[in-house]
N, C-alpha and C positions, 0 to 999 in steps of 0.2 A: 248262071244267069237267071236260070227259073227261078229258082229259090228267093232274089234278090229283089224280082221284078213282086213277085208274089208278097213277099213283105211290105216291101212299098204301097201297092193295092191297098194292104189290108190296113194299114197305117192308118190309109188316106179316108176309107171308108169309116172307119172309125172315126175321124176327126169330123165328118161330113156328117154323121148320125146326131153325136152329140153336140154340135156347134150351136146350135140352137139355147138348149138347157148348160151350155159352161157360159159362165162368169170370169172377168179378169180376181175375182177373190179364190175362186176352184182354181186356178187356173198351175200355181204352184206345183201340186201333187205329183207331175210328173220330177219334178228336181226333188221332191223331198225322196223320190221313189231311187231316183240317182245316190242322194246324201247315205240313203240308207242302206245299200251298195255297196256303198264305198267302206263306211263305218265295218260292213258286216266284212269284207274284205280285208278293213285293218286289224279286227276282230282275229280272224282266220290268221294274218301273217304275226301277231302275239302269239297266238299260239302255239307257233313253228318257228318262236324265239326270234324271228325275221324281224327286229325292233325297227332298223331304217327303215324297211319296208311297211311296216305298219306306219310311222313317222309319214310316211309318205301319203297315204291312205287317207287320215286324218286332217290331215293338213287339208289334201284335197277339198274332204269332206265342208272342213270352215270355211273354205274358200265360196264354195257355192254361191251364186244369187238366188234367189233371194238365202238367208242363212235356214240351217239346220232347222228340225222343231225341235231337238233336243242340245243344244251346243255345249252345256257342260256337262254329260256325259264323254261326249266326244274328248273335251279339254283332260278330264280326266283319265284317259285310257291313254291322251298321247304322255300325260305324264309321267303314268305310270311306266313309259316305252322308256322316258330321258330318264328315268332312274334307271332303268336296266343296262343301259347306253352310259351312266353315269353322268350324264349332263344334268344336274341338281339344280343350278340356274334353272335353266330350260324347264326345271321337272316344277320346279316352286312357282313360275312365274303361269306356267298351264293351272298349277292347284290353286291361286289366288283370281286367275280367270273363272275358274268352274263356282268358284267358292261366290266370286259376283254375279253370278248369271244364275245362283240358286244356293242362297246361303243356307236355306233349311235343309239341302241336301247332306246327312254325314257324312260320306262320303269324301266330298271334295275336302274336308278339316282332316279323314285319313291321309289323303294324297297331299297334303299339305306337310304332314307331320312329319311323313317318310321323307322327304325330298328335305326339312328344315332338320332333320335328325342327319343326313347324307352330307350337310353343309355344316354339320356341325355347332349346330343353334339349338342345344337342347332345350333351354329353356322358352324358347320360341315355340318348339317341335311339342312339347308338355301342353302348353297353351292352347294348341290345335287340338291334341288329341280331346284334350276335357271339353273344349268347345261340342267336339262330336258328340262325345257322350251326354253333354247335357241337352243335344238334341234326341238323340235315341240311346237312353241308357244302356238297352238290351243289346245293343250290338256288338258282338265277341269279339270283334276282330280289334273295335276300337278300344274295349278294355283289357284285350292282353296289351297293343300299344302301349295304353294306360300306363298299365301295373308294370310293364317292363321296363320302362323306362324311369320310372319313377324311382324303383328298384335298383336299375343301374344308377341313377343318379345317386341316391343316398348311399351307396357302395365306393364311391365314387369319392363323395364327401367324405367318408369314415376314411378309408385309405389315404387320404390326402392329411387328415387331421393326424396320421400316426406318423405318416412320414415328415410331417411338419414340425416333429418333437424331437425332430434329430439338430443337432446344435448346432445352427449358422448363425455363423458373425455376420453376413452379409445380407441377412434373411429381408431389410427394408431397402437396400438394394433389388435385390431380385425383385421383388413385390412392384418396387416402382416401376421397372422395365417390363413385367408383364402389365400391367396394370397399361402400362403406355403402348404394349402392341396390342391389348384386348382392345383400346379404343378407336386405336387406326384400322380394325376389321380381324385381326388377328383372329385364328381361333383354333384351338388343340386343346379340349376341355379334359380331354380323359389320359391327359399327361400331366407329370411333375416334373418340375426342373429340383435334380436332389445336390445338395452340395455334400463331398467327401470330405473335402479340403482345399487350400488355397486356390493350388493349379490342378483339382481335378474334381468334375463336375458329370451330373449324367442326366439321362431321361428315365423317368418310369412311366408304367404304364398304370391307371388309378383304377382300370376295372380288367375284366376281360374284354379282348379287343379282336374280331375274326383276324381269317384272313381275307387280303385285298377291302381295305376299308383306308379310306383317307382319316388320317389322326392329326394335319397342319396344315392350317394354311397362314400362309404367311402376304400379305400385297406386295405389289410390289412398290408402294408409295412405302413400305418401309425394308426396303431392300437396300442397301447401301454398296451401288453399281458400280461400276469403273466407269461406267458414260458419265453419271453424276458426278464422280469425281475429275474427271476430263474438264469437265465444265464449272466446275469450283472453280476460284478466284488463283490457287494457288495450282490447277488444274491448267490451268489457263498461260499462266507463269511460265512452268516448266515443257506446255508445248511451242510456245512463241518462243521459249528460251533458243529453240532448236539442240537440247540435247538429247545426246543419245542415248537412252535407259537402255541398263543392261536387265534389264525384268519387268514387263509391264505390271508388276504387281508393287511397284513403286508410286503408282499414279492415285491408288486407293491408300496405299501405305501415306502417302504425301496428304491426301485430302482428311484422313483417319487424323493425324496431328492435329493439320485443323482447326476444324470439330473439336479436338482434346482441347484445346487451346482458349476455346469460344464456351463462356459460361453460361451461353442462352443457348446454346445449339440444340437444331432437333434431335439429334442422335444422343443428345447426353445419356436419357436412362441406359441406352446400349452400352455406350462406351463405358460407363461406371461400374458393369460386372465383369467388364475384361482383367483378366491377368493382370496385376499390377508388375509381374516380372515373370521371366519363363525361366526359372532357376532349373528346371526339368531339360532345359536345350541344351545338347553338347558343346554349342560353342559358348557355355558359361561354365564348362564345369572346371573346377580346381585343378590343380598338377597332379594332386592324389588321385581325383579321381580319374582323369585320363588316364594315368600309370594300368588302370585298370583295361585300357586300349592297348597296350601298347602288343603290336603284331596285330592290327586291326587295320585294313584300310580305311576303317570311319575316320579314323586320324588325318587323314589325308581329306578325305571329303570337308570334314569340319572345318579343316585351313583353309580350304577352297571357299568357303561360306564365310567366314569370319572375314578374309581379304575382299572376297566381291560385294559383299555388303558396306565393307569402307570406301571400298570406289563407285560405288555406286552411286554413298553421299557426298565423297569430297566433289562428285562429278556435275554432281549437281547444283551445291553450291557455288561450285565456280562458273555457273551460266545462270545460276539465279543466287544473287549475294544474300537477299534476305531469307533463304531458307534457314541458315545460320541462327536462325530463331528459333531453330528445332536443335538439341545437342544429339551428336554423332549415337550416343546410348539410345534415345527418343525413339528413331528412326529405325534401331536393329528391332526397338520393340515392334512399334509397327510394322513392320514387314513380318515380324512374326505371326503378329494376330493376322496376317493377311495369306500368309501360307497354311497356318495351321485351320485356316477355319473358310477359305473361300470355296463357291462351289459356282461350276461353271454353267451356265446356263445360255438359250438361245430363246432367244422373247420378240417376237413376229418375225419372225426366219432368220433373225440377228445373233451369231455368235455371242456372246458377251461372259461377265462373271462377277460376281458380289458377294456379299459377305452376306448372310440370313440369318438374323437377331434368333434365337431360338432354336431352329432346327443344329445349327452348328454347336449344338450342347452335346447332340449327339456321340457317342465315342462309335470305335470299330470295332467292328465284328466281321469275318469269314465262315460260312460261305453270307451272305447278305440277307436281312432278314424286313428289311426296306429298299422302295426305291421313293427316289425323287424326281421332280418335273419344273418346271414353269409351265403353268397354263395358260395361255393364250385367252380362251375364251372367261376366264376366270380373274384374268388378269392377276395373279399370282402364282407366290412357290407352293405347291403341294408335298406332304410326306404320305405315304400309303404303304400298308404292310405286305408282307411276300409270306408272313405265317401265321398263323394264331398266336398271343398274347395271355397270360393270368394276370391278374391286378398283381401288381407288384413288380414286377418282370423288369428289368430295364430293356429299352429300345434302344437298338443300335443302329449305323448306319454302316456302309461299308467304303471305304477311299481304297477299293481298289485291289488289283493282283501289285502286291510292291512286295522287294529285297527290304530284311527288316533295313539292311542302311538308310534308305530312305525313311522308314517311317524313324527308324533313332533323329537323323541328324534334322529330316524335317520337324516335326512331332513331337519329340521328344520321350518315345516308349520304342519297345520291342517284343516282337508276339512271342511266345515260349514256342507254340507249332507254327512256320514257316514253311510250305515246302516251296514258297518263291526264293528262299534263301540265296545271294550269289556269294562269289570270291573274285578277286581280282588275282590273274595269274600272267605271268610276265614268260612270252614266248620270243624266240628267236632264231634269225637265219645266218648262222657264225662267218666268220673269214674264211673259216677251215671249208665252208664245202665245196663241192670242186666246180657248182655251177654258180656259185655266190654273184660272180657278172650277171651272166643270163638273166637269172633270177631279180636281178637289180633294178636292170635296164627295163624289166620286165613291169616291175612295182614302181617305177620313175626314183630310184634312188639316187640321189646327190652327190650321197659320199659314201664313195665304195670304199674308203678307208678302216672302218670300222664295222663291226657285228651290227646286224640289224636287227632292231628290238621293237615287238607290238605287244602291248597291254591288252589284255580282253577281260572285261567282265562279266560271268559266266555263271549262269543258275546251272542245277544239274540235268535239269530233261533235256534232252537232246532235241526235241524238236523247236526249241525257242532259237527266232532267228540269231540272236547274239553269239550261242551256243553253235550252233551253223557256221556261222563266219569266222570262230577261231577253230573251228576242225579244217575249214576248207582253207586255211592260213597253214596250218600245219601240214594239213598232206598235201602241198605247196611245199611249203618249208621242207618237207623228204622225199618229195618227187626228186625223178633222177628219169635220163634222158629224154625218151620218149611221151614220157609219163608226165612232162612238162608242156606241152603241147596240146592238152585235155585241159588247160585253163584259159582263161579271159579275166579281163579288167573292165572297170568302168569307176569314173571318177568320185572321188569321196564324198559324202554330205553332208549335213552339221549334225545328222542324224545318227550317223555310226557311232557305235558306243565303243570307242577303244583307241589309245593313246600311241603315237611310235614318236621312235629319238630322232626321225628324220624331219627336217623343219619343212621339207619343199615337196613331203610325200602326197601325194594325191590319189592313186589310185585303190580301188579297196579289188578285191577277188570275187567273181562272181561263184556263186553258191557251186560247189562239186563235190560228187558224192563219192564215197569211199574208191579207193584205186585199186589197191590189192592188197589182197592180207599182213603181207611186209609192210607196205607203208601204212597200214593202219594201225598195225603192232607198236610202230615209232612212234606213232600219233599221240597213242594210249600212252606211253613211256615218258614221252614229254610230258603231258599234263601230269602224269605220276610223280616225276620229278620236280616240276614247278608247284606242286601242292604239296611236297616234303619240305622245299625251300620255303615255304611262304610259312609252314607250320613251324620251322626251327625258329621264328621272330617271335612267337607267343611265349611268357614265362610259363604258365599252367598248360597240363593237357586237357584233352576233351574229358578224359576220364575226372580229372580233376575239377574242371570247369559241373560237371555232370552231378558230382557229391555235394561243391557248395550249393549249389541250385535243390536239391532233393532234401539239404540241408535244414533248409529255409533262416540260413544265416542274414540274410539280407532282408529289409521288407520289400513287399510285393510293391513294384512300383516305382522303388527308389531307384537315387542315381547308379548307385555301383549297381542292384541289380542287371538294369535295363543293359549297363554297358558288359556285364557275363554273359548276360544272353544276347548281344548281339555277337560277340567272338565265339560264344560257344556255336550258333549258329553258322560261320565260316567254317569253324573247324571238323562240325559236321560234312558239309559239302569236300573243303581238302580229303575229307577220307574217304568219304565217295569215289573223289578221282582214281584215290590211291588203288582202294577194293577193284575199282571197274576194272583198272588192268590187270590184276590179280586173276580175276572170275573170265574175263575177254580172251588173256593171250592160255588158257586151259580146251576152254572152248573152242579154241583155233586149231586145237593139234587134236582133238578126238574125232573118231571117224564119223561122219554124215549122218550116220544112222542114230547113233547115240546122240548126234548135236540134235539132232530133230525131234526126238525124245523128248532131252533137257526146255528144248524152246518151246514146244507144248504147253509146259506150264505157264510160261510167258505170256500167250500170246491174248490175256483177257487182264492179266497183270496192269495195274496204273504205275508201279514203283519203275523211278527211272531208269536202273540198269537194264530190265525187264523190255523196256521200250526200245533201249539201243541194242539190246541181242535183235529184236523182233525186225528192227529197220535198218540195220546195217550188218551184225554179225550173219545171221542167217543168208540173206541177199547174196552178202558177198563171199561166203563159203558155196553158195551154189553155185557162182557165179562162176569159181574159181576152180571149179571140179573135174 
């Protein structure tokens, strides 16, 4: 209280001395004394990398009545804050403030150059920097700027001119389509879009590129959405139509036609470097070359594509008659460009997903060496890197943890290293066993006349749910009395991955962990046998499949390649199963002492059998002691 009254006093006497001698023009001093407070406080949170925090400071500061006496100083320190914050808008629009409030200052044409270099405007960001310099030549900071960029730029150019000399038939294609996103705001200067061949295309990189640096942007004024297509004339069609799509990637597939169709359309330059045919898709390839599936489930999946894709159009045309202005062929195309190339995005807290002229040149790569965004505040798609770059380098994208099937049957390739690899193995609960009712009544089966059969398909780590749900089906499937009463049900959902011969089955097994050594040994046994059966359907062995490939009888890329390594990939995992029981039921019969040994080495191990000793052999030998 003393302290508080004492302050006040002294305020007051102070204000009573010089009241006389202040001016309403003195009068200020005290708020610049505040501005510059603040300033030195946002100063202080820069320092300690606290950028919102300083963001805050500054801000303050410009706020002030009457203003700052220094304001673009200020502008430039918050700048400097949204580059580090990566808000480049933010950071450009502070360095064109500072840059008005004190153009002689070099300064602000630095903070200018950094922020139009961060957006991807080099030639904009060059323009700055010389400005600076030809206010204070001496300044080092602005002619490394300078010479750096300049440097990169002409490195830039030369790499672009070499790669330019690689033979494309398509080369005034491509040309027109960037040319037509560089004007709609596009910008990814220090990429090339490189053509191989027909259907296979990629990005490089034209200089060296950090990491975590944005390398795309894309608006979204030229993103071709599924809202936009919703809202197309034939968008429109097929929602009033009231049918029911079996894939909402039909609505862009439908509006993609279109566009093909319309020789004025905005979309033309895009459309004219797509694939004129996906001769790489499985559901195009010849009898030969399937021959080269055959003991493949991709076989099965492909049919399943080939048929949904015709019902999809006949389904459509018969609730909208004039789609029939698109031929059945037309339609597989487009939906191909639409799977192989959409990317999903969420743009002002809205789900959605579209197709990105450019960035979808991209191919895959594992582990991912980009990520991707829609920016909000940017109002477009971003690409930004996860690693460092050399000019030359191709840039890749990543679509994901997938079974090569999906990337063969959607995609049309297969990665040589997979370890998402699955197989599809066909398990069952026979007539012969003695609880086959129970067990029935139990799953809501129908027809207790027949062996009850579930399909699971099955990568090899044991910890993936799918992998889960056909162990806890089989130690089901071998439970025996009491040992049936340690499970639960809950009903099925569109989500479960795996097929039964029952038409009216509904219930799935809730997740349960190993029972007891017996029944886990059956477990192992089963899958051992249904990955012998599934391997007797293949003409070639692994060993076989392994020499052509090492061979290099095929080219890289081609169709029979792609379709060896995706069975030689199955055939992989089938042995897997085989080994696991092998190495499992050995492990079972040696004494505690020595299993505990062996699993030691394990238990830092990534490799999948390593995993299933660590989380279920171990566990349930102690368990069982």
């Amino acid at each position: 209280g003393t302290a508080r009254n004492t302050s006040v006093n002294f305020a007051g006497m102070s204000g009573r001395n010089k009241r006389k001698k202040h001016t309403r023009k003195n009068k200020p001093k005290k708020d610049n004394l505040v501005d510059s407070t603040l300033k030195k406080r946002g100063n202080e949170a820069f320092g300690h990398q606290e950028y919102e925090k300083a963001v805050d400071f500054y801000t303050q500061a410009l706020e002030q009545h009457p203003p700052p006496e220094d304001p673009h100083t200020i502008y430039s320190n918050r700048s400097a804050c949204y580059v580090q914050l990566r808000n480049y808008l933010l950071a450009d629009s502070d360095a064109k403030k500072c840059i008005e409030l004190q153009s002689s200052w070099p300064k602000g044409y630095y903070r200018q150059g950094i922020a139009l270099e961060r957006l991807l405007k080099y030639d904009e960001a060059l323009e700055s920097y010389q400005k600076g310099v030809d206010i204070q030549s001496d300044d080092p900071i602005l002619q490394k700027a300078l010479s750096s960029l300049s440097k990169m730029m002409d490195e830039m150019k030369s790499t672009q001119k070499q790669m330019s000399e690689v033979k494309n038939p398509e080369k005034d294609k491509f040309d027109i389509m960037i040319d037509w996103l560089l004007k709609g705001g596009s910008r990814f200067p220090k990429l090339h879009l490189q053509y191989y061949s027909e259907d296979f295309r990629g990005v490089h990189a034209l200089t060296k590129i950090p990491n975590v640096e944005v390398i795309l942007y894309v608006p979204l004024s030229h993103i071709m959405t599924s809202d936009v297509a919703k809202a197309s004339e034939v968008g429109k069609k097929i929602i009033d139509s009231g049918v029911e799509l079996r894939s909402k990637h039909s609505y862009l597939a439908s509006y993609l036609l279109q566009e093909k169709h319309n020789p004025n359309s905005f979309w033309k330059p895009y459309i004219e470097i797509l694939p004129k045919d996906y001769r790489n898709m499985p559901i195009f390839f010849d009898d030969e070359e399937r021959e080269y599936l055959k003991g493949s489930f991709s076989l099965a999946k492909i049919e399943d594509r080939i048929q949904s894709l015709r019902r999809e159009y006949e389904n459509i045309c018969r609730l909208v008659p004039d789609f029939r202005r698109f031929t059945h062929e037309e339609f597989i195309w487009a939906r191909l460009v639409v799977i192989t190339r959409i990317f999903g995005l969420v743009i002002d807290g809205t789900k959605t997903d579209g197709l990105v002229p450019m960035a979808d040149m991209l191919n895959h790569k594992r582990p991912r060496e980009t990520k991707w965004t829609f920016s909000d505040s940017e109002n477009g798609f971003i690409i930004t890197t996860l690693k460092g770059m050399q000019g030359g380098d191709e840039v890749y994208d990543s679509y994901g943890r997938k079974c090569n099937s999906r990337f063969f049957v959607n995609y049309g390739f297969s990665l040589d290293e997979n370890e998402d690899n699955e197989v599809v193995l066909q398990t069952e609960i026979p007539l012969s066993d003695p609880h086959f009712q129970m067990k029935a009544r139990f799953l809501g089966i129908d027809d207790e006349s027949i062996d009850y059969h579930r399909e699971f398909q099955i990568p090899m780590t044991y910890k993936e749910k799918k992998t889960k749900e056909c162990f806890t089906f089989l130690r089901f499937a071998h439970a025996r009395d009491r040992e049936l009463l340690l499970f639960s049900t809950s009903p099925l959902s569109g989500d479960d991955d795996y097929k039964t011969n029952n038409k009216h089955d509904d219930q799935k097994l809730d997740e349960r962990e190993p029972l007891s050594i017996k029944n886990e040994l059956l477990v192992l046994r089963s899958l051992r046998d249904s990955a012998n059966d599934v391997l007797d359907g293949f003409d070639t062995t692994l060993e076989e499949d392994l020499r052509i490939l090492a061979d290099g009888v095929y080219p890289m890329y081609s169709n029979v390649r792609n379709a060896i390594v995706m069975r030689r990939g199955e055939k992989q995992v089938l042995h897997y199963y085989i080994d696991l029981y092998e190495r499992c039921a050995r492990l079972f019969e040696i004494p505690w002492k020595d299993l505990k040994r062996e699993a030691a080495k394990c238990y830092n191990s990534t490799k999948p059998d390593d995993i299933y000793i660590t989380n279920v052999v171990v566990p349930l030998v102690k368990k069982c002691r």
